[in-house]
C-alpha positions in Angstrom: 0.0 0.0 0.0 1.1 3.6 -0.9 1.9 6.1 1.8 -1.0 8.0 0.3 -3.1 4.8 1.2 -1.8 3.5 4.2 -3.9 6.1 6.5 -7.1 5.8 4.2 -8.5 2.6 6.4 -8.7 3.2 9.9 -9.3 7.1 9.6 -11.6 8.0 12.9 -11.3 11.7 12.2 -10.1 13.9 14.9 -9.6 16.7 12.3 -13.3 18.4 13.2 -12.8 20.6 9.5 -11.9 16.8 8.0 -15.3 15.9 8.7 -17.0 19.3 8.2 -15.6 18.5 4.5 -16.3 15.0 4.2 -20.2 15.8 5.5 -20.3 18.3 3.2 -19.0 16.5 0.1 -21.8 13.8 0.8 -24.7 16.9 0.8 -22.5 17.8 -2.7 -23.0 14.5 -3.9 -26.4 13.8 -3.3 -27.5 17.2 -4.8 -25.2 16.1 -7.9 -27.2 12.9 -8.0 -30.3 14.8 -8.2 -28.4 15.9 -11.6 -29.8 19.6 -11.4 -28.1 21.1 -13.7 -28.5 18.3 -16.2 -31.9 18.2 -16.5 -32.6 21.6 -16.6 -30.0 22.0 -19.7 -31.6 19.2 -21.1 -34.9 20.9 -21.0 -33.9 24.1 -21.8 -31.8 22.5 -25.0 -32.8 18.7 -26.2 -36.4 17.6 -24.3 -36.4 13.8 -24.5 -32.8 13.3 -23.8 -31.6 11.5 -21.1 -29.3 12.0 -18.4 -26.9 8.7 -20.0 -26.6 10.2 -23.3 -25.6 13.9 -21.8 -22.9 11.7 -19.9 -22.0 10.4 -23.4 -21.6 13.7 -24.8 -19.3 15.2 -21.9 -17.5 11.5 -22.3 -16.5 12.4 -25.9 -15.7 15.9 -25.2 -13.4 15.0 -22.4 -11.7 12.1 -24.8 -11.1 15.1 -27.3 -9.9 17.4 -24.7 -7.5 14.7 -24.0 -6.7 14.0 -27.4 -7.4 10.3 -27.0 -9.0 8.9 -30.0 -12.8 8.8 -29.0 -14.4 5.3 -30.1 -17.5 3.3 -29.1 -14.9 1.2 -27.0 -13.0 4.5 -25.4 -16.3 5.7 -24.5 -17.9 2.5 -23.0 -14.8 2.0 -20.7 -14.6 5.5 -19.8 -18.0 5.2 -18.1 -17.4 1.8 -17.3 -20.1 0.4 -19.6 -20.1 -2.6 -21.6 -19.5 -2.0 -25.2 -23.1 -2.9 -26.6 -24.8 -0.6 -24.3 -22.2 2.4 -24.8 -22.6 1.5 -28.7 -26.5 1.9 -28.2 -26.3 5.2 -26.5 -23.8 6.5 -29.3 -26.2 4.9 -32.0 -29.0 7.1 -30.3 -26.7 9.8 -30.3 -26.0 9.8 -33.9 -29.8 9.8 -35.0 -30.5 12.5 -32.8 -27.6 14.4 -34.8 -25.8 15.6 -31.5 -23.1 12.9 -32.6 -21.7 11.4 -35.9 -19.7 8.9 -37.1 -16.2 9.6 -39.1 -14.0 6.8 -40.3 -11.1 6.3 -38.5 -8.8 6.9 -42.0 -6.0 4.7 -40.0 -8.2 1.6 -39.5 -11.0 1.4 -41.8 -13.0 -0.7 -38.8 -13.3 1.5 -36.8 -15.4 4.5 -36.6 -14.5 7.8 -34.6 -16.9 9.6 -32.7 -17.4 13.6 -33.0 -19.6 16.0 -31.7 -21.7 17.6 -34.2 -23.0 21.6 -33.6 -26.4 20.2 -32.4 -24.1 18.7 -29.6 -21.5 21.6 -29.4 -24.6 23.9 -29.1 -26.0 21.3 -26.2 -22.5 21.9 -24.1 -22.8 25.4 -24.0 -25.8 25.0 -22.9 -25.1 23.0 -20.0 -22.0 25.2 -19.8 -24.5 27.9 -19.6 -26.4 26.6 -16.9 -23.8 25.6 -14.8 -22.2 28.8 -14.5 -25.5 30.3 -13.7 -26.0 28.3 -11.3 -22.6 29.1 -9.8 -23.0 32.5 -9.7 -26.4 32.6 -8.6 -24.6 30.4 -5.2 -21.6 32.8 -5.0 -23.7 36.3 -5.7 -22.9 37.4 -1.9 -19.8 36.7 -2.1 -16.4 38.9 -2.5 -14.5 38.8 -5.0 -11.4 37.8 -2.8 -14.0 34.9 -1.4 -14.3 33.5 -5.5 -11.0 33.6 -5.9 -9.5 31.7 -2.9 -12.3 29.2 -3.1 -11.8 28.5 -6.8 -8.0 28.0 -6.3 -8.7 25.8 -2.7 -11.3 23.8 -4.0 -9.3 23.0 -7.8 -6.1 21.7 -5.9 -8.4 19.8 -3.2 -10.1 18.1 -6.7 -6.9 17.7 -8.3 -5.5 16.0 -4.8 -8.9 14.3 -4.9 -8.3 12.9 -8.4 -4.1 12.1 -7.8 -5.1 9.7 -4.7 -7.8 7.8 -6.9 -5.3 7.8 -9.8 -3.2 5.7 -7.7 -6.1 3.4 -6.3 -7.0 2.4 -9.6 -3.3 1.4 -10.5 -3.3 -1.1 -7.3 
């Protein structure tokens, strides 16, 4: 076990902002699971969507972000699908025109997986809700607050994200 690891299993938390955080981030996630700001872009932008097939589309533009080649396969694994299912939600996708299919010129099996402006024109609008939302939570705050809070809470993700990096190498 790492040393980033070995204090993860027998953590009775004496640290009382520890578990003002950890209590917190379990209010976060149910809220998240609620998927807010989801469904209200996917009412505002593509009624009759659902919530798998907006995780699809932020799958593909995170594989592009990446520059990782984004296939039916890359997708499925990144949300830890099997491939049939992530190849129905694509196919869905695709006759919805928010996705297409492009041959991959390298192997003519394989087809990669783009965002078409229907779909670029759904992110903003999520994007667009999102930061509305945001705002609407920080509007009492000072700028000073925004700023510290951005830069704490990025690093604590990014330390977040390191530490289960490593778990899914063991």
């Amino acid at each position: 076990m790492t040393k980033d690891h070995a204090h993860l299993r027998n953590v009775e938390s004496a640290n009382p902002d520890a578990q003002r955080i950890g209590d917190t981030m379990t209010r976060m996630r149910v809220m998240m699971g609620r998927r807010v700001i989801s469904r209200l872009a996917i009412a505002r932008a593509a009624p009759g969507l659902e919530l798998s097939q907006l995780d699809i589309l932020d799958v593909v533009r995170r594989l592009r972000a990446d520059q990782q080649p984004v296939t039916v396969g890359a997708i499925a694994d990144a949300m830890r699908l099997d491939a049939s299912r992530g190849s129905r939600l694509v196919a869905e996708l695709v006759a919805r025109g928010i996705l297409r299919r492009d041959a991959c010129q390298e192997d003519g099996r394989r087809s990669l997986i783009q965002i078409t402006d229907a779909g670029e024109a759904l992110l903003s609008e999520l994007r667009n809700v999102k930061q509305g939302m945001i705002e609407q939570v920080l509007e009492d705050w000072s700028p000073e607050e925004r700023h510290v809070f951005g830069a704490l809470f990025e690093r604590f993700i990014d330390r977040f994200d390191q530490i289960a990096q490593l778990s899914d190498q063991e």
